[in-house]
N, C-alpha and C positions, 0 to 999 in steps of 0.2 A: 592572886592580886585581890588584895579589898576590896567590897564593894559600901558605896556611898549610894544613898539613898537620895532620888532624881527629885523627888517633890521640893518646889523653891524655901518651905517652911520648917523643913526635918534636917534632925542633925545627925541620925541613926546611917551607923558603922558595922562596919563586920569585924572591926578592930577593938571595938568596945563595945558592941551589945550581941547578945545571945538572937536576933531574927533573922528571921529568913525573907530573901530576896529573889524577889520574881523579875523574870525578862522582859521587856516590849516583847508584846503580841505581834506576829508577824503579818498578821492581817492589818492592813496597812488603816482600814477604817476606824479599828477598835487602838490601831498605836497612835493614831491622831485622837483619840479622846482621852489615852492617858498622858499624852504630853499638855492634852490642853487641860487635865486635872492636874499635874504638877505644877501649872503655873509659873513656870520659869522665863525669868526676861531676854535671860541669856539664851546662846545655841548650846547645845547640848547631843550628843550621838544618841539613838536611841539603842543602837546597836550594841553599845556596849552600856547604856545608861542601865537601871535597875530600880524597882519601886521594892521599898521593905513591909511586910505583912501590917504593920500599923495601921496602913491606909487601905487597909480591906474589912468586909463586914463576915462575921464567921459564915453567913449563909455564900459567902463566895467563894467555899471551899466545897470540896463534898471528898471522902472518905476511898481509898482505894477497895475493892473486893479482895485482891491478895494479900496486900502486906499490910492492909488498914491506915494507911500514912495519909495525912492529910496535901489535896492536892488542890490547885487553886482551879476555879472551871476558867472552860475557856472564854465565856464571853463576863467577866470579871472586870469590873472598871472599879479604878481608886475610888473611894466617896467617904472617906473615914481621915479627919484631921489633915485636913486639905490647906486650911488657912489659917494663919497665924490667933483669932479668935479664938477657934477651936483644939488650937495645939496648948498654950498655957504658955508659949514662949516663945520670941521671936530668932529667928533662923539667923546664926553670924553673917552669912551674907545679905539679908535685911538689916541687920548692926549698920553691919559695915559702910552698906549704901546710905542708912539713913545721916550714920556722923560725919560720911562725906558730905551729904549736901548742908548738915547741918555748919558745917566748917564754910563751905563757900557761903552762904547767909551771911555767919559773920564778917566774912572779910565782906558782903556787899557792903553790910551795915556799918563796918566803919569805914570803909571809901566815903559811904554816904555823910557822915557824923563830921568825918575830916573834909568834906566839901562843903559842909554845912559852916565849919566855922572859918573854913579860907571866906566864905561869902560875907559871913558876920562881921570878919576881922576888917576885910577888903570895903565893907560899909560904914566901918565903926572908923575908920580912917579918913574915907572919902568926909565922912560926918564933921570929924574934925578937922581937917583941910578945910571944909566950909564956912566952919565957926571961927576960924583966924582972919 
C-alpha cells in the first residue's frame, strides 16, 4: 500500500516520489509531538499515518555500524517544512478548503448585494408611492 505523507502542508507519495517514510513513534509522548508538528485539522490514525524524510534535519539520522544505512534516531521530531511558508507551495487540501470558504463568501456576498437592492428597490417604490 502507498504511503502519503501525514504533515497537513505535503504532497510527497510513495507513488511518485523516491522518499522514505517513517512511522509514529510509539512512545506515546514523542507521537503527540509529531501529530502536533503535522498540523492537521483533521483526525487522522497515527498507527498507520507516516511522516516522509522531508520533514527531518540530517542530524536526525545517525549511520547504522553494519550495513551503514541511514536510520532515523529515536527521539527525532519533524521540524523541517512544517508550514506552508516554508514548503514554496500550498497543500491541495489547503486549496481545497481555502476555495470552499472562498465560494461560501461569495454566495454571502451576493445574498447580501441581492438584499441590498430588494431594500433600495422596496424604498425607491415606497419613494414614489409617496410623490403621487
Amino acid at each position: 500500500m502507498p504511503s502519503v505523507c501525514s504533515v497537513a502542508v505535503c504532497r510527497a507519495s510513495s507513488r511518485v516520489s523516491k522518499v522514505k517514510f517513517h512511522k509514529f513513534p510509539r512512545n506515546q509522548e514523542f507521537q503527540n509531538l509529531w501529530i502536533e508538528k503535522c498540523g492537521r485539522k483533521d483526525d487522522f490514525n497515527p498507527k498507520t499515518g507516516r511522516v516522509c524524510e522531508i520533514h527531518f534535519f540530517d542530524d536526525d539520522y545517525f549511520e547504522t555500524k553494519t550495513s551503514g544505512l541511514k536510520k532515523l534516531k529515536p527521539d527525532a521530531i519533524p521540524g523541517k517544512k512544517l508550514t506552508i511558508e516554508n514548503q514554496g507551495r500550498m497543500s491541495s487540501r489547503i486549496q481545497r478548503a481555502k476555495t470552499k470558504r472562498k465560494s461560501e463568501i461569495d454566495v454571502e456576498i451576493m445574498q447580501m448585494k441581492s438584499t441590498n437592492f430588494i431594500f433600495q428597490l422596496k424604498m425607491y417604490i415606497s419613494k414614489m408611492l409617496n410623490d403621487c
